[in-house]
PLY file of the C-alpha trace (Angstrom):
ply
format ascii 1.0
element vertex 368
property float x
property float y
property float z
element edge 367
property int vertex1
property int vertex2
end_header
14.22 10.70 19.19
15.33 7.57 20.90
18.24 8.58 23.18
17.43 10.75 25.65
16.37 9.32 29.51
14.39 10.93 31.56
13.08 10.68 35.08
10.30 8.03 35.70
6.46 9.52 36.00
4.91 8.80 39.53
1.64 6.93 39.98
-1.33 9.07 40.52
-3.19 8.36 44.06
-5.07 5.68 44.09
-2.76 4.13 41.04
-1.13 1.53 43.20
-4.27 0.33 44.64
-5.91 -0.69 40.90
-2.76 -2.93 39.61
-2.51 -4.87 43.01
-4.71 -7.23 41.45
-1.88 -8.28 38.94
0.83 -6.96 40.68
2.32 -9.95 41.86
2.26 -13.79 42.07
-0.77 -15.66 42.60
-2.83 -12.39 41.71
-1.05 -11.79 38.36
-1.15 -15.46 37.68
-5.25 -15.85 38.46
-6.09 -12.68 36.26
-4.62 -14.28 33.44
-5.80 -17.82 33.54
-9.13 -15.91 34.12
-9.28 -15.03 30.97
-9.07 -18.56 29.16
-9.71 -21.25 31.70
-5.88 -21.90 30.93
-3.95 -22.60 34.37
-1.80 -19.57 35.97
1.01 -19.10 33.96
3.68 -16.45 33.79
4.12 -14.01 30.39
5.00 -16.31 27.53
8.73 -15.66 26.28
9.45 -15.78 23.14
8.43 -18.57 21.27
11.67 -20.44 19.41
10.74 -20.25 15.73
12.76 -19.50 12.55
12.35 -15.64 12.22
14.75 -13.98 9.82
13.87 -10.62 8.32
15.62 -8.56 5.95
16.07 -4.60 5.26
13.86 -3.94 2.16
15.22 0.02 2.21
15.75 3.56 4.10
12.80 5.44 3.70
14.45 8.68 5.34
17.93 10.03 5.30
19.97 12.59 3.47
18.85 10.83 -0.53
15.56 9.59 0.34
13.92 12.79 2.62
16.38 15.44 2.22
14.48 16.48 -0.81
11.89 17.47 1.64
14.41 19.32 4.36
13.78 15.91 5.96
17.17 14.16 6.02
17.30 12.85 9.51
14.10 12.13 10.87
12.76 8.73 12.92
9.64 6.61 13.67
7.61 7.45 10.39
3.92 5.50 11.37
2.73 4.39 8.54
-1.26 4.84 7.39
-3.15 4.70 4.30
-4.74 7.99 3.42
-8.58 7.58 2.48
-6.91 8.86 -1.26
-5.01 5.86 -1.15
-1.45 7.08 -0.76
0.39 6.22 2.42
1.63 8.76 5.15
4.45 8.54 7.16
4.73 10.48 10.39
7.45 11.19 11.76
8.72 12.56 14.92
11.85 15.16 15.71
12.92 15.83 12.46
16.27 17.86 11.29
17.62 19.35 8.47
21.49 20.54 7.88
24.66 18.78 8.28
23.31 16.03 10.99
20.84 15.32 14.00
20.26 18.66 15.65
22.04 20.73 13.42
18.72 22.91 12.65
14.81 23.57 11.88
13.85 20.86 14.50
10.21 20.17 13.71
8.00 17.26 15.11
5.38 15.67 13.85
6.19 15.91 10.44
4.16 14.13 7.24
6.30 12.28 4.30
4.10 11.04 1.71
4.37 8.09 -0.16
2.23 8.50 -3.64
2.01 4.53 -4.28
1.34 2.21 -1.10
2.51 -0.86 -2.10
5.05 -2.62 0.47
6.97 -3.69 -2.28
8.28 -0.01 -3.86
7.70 2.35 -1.28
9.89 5.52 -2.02
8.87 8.71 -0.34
8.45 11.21 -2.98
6.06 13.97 -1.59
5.17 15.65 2.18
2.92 17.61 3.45
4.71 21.23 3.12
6.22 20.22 -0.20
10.11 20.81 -0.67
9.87 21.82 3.33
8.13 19.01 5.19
6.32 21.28 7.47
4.83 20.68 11.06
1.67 18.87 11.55
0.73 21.10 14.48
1.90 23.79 16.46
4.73 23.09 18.24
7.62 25.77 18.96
9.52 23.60 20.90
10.18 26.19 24.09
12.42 24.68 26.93
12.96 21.36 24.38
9.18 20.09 24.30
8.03 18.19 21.69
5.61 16.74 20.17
6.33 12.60 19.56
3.30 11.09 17.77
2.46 7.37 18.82
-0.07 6.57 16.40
-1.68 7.74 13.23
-4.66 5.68 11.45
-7.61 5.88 9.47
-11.35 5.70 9.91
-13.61 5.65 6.64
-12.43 9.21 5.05
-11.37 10.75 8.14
-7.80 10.14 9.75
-6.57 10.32 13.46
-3.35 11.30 15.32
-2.04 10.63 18.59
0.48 12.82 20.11
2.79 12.98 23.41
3.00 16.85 24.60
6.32 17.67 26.87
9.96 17.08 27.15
11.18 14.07 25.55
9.89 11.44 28.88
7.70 13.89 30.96
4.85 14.06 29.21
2.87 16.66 30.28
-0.52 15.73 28.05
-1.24 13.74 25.39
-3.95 15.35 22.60
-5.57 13.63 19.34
-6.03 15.45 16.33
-8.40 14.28 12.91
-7.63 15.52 9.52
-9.85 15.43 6.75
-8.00 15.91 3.86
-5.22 13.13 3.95
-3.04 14.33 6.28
-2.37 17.83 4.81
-4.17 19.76 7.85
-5.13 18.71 11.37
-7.77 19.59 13.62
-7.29 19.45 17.60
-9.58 17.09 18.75
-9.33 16.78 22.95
-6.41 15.73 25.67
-5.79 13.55 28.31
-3.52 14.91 31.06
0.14 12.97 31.47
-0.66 11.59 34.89
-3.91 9.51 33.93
-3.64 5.90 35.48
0.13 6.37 36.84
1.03 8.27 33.49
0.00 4.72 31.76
-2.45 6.72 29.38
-0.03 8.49 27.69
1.09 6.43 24.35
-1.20 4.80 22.75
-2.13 2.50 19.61
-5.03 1.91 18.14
-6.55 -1.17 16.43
-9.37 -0.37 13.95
-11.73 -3.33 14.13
-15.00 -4.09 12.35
-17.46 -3.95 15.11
-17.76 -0.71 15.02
-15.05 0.12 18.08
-11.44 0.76 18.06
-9.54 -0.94 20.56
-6.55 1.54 22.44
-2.96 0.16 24.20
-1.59 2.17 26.38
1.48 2.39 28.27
3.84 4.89 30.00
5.94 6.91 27.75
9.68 6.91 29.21
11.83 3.47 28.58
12.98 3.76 32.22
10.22 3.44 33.83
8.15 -0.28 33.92
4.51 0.05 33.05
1.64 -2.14 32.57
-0.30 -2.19 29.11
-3.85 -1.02 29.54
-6.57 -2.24 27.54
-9.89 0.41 26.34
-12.18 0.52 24.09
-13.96 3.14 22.51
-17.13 3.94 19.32
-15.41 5.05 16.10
-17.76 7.49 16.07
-16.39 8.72 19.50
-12.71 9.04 19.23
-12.97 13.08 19.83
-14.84 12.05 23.63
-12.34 10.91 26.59
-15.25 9.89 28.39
-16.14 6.98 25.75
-13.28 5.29 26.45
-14.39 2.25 28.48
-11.68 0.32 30.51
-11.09 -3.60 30.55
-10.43 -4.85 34.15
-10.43 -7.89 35.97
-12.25 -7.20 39.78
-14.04 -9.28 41.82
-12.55 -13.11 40.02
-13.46 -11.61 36.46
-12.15 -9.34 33.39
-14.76 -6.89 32.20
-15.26 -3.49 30.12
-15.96 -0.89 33.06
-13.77 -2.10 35.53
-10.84 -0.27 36.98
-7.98 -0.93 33.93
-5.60 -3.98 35.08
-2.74 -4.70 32.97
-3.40 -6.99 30.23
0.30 -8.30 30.46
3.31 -8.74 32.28
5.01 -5.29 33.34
8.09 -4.51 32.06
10.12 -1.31 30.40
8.23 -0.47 27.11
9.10 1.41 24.43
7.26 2.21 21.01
3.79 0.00 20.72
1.80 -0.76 17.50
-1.76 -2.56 17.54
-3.39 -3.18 14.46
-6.60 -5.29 13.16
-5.18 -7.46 10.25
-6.28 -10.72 8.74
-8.53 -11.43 11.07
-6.76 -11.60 13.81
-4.58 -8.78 16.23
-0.95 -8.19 15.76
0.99 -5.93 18.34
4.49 -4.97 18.14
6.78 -3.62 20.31
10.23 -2.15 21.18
10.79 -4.48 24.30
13.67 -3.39 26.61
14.89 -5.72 28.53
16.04 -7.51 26.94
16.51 -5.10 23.79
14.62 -5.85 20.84
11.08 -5.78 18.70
8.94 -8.19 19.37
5.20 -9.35 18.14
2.26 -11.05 19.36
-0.41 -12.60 17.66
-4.31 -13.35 18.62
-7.53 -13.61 17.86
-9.19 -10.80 20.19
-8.81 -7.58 21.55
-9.13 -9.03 25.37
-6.73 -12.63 24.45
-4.87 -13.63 27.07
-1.49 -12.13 26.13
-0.08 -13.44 29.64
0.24 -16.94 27.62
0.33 -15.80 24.03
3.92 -15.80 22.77
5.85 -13.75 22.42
8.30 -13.21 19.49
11.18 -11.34 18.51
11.75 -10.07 14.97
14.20 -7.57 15.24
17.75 -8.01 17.17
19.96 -5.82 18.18
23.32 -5.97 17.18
26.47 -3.31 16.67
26.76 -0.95 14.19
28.93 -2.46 11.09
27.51 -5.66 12.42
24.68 -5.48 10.82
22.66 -8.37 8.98
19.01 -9.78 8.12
17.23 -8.86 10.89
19.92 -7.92 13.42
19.66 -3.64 13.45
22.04 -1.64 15.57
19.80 0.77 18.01
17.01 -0.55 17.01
13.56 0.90 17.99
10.01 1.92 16.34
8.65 -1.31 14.78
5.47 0.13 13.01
3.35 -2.24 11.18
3.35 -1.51 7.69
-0.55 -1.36 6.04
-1.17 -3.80 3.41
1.52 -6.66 5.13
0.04 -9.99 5.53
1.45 -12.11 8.35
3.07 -14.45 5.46
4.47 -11.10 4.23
4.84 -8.85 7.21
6.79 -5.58 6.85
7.29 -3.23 9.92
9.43 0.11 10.10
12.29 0.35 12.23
14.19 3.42 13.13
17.76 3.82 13.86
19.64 6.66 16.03
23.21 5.91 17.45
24.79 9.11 16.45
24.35 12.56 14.42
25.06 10.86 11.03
22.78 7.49 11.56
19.11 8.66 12.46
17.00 7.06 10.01
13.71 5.48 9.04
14.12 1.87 7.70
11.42 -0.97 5.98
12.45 -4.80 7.34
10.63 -7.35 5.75
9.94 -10.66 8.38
9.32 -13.72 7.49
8.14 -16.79 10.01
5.83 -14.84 11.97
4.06 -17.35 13.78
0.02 -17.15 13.19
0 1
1 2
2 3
3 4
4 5
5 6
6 7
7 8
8 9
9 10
10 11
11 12
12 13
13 14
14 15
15 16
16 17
17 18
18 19
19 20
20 21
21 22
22 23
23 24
24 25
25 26
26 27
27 28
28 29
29 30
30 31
31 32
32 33
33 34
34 35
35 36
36 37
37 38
38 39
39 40
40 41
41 42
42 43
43 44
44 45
45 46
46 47
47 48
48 49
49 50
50 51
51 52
52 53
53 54
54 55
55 56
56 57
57 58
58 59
59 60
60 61
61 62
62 63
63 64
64 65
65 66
66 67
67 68
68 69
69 70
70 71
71 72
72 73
73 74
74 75
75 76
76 77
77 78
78 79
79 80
80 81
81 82
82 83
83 84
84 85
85 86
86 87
87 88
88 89
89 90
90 91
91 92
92 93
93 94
94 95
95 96
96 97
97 98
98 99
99 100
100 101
101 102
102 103
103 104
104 105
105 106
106 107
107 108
108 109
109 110
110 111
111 112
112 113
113 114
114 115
115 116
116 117
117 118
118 119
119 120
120 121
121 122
122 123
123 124
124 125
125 126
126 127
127 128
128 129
129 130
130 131
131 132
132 133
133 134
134 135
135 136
136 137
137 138
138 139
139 140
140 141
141 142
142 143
143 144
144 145
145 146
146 147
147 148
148 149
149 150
150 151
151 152
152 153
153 154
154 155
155 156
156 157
157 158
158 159
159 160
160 161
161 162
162 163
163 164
164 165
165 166
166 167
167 168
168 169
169 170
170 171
171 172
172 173
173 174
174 175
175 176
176 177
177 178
178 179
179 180
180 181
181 182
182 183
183 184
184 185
185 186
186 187
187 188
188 189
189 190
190 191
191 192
192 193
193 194
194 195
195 196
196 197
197 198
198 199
199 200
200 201
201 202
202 203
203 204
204 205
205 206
206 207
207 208
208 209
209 210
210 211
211 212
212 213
213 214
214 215
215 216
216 217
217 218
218 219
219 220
220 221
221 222
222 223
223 224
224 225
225 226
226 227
227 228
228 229
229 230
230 231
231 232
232 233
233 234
234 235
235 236
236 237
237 238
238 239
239 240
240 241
241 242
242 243
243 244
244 245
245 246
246 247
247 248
248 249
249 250
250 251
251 252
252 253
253 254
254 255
255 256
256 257
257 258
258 259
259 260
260 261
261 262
262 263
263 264
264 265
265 266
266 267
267 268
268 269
269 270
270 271
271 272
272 273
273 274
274 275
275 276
276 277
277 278
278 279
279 280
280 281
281 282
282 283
283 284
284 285
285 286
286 287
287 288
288 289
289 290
290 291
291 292
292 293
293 294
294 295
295 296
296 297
297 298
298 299
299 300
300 301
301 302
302 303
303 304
304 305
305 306
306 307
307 308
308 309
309 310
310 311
311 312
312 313
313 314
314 315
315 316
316 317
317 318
318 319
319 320
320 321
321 322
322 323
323 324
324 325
325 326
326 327
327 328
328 329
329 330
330 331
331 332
332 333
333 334
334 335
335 336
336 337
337 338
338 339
339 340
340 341
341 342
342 343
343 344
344 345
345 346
346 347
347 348
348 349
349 350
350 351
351 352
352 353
353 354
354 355
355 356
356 357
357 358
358 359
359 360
360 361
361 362
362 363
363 364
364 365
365 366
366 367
């Protein structure tokens, strides 16, 4: 759930020390021209093109998921299943009269038979008529479970979750499943204070080199964070230790280094990264100021200092609401099969007990 605000994570020892290189100024400004031969330059803003976007549907509420005891539910990640149909999971999930009201479970899997952008209706989940849990999770003294990232590799899928109350993150863990999202194995954990806490939510970017590439950032809106860059073997998800961190020491960025932020800090919320068309796309709920923005590049290890930055969703006030302008806006999922000509993201929705939803916005002038 989106609303709640918790108290800012404290950098481990030693945390400091590592982002001095990019904390400030002519430091920050170096690192990134490093990377291109470009001269310093701050964090691109966003770039003024003609993005519009329009809301293709709700995928959740009472009509669409309260078939499945799902009727107010948020985030739904998107991810083709190796049998081709497309999973959505989600994270604290109700049923009854509104948000809260009763059998709070998190993460929970909504199932989308046929994965086509252009009709997706939810019309299955994992549990059947009661969209079960994905994984144990009782949620004594209000933990949760809030997954940041769900994704496939060949026949075998992958799941990212954030362990603790809603903000304090005690440990992240990764789970695989084998059978299209209907069961999940525990894989390993990473514990909440890792690099300042700026391990805990990640996205992954399935490339074709045989890696996948891994954002990270702090998971608490309050809080400002930079966005670590690591790599790691498909064939080594499961291993914390094969995750190799890109760095800039000694007047150079390199895999093995100390992690350095890969961008301008600032207050994060959700963050997608996926390989598409040949190039990267990330999205994100940016805070300050509120809205969803993208980025496009070529490579993993661009310099996203000077890449720009654009905004596809606005925020706006509830009854307000047109093409791309969303009231309490957050999420911003890439949707699989989108194109950047034909880009479709999911954006979720909470501003009280009767409007926490799941939606599909289609954007159009995504800049390439």
């Amino acid at each position: 759930m989106a609303g709640a605000r918790r108290s800012t994570p404290t950098d481990e020892a030693g945390g400091p020390s590592r982002r001095q290189v990019l904390a400030a100024g002519a430091g920050m400004a170096a690192a990134a021209a490093s990377l291109t031969g470009a001269p310093p330059a701050a964090a691109a803003t966003a770039r003024a093109t003609a993005i519009t976007g329009t809301k293709v549907r709700n995928l959740t509420g009472p009509a669409e998921t309260g078939p499945f005891a799902a009727p107010w539910t948020d985030l739904g990640i998107p991810v083709t299943c190796p049998d081709g149909t497309m999973l959505f999971v989600c994270g604290d999930t109700f049923d009854g009269a509104g948000v809260g009201a009763s059998d709070w479970r998190a993460p929970v899997g909504l199932r989308a038979r046929q994965p086509d952008p252009n009709g997706l209706v939810i019309d299955d989940s994992v549990g059947g008529a009661h969209a079960g849990g994905l994984v144990p999770e009782g949620h004594q003294n209000n933990t949760t479970a809030i997954p940041s990232d769900v994704f496939t590799v060949g026949d075998t899928m992958y799941m990212h979750l954030m362990r603790g109350v809603l903000y304090q993150t005690d440990h992240s863990d990764f789970w695989r499943s084998t059978d299209n999202g209907e069961s999940w194995e525990y894989l390993c954990l990473w514990p909440g204070d890792q690099y300042g806490g700026q391990f805990q939510q990640k996205t992954y970017a399935v490339a074709d080199d045989g890696y996948c590439y891994v954002l990270s950032t702090v998971f608490n809106r309050d809080a400002d964070s930079d966005l670590l860059l690591h790599r790691v073997r498909q064939d080594r998800l499961g291993d914390p230790a094969a995750y190799e961190p890109w760095g800039y020491a000694n007047g150079a960025w390199a895999w093995g280094n100390d992690p350095t932020t890969i961008t301008a800090r600032r207050r994060w919320g959700e963050i997608c990264f996926r390989a598409m068309g040949g190039r990267y796309a990330l999205t994100w709920l940016n805070m300050d100021p509120l809205g969803i923005r993208a980025q496009v590049f070529a490579l993993p290890t661009s310099n996203l200092f000077t890449t720009p930055e654009q905004t596809v969703i606005v925020p706006t006030t509830p009854g307000d609401e047109s093409g791309n302008a969303v009231a309490s806006p957050y999420g911003g999922f890439i949707v699989p099969g989108s194109t950047f000509s034909d880009f479709n993201i999911n954006v979720s929705q909470w501003y009280d007990d009767q409007n926490y939803r799941v939606m599909q916005y289609r954007i159009s002038g995504l800049a390439v």
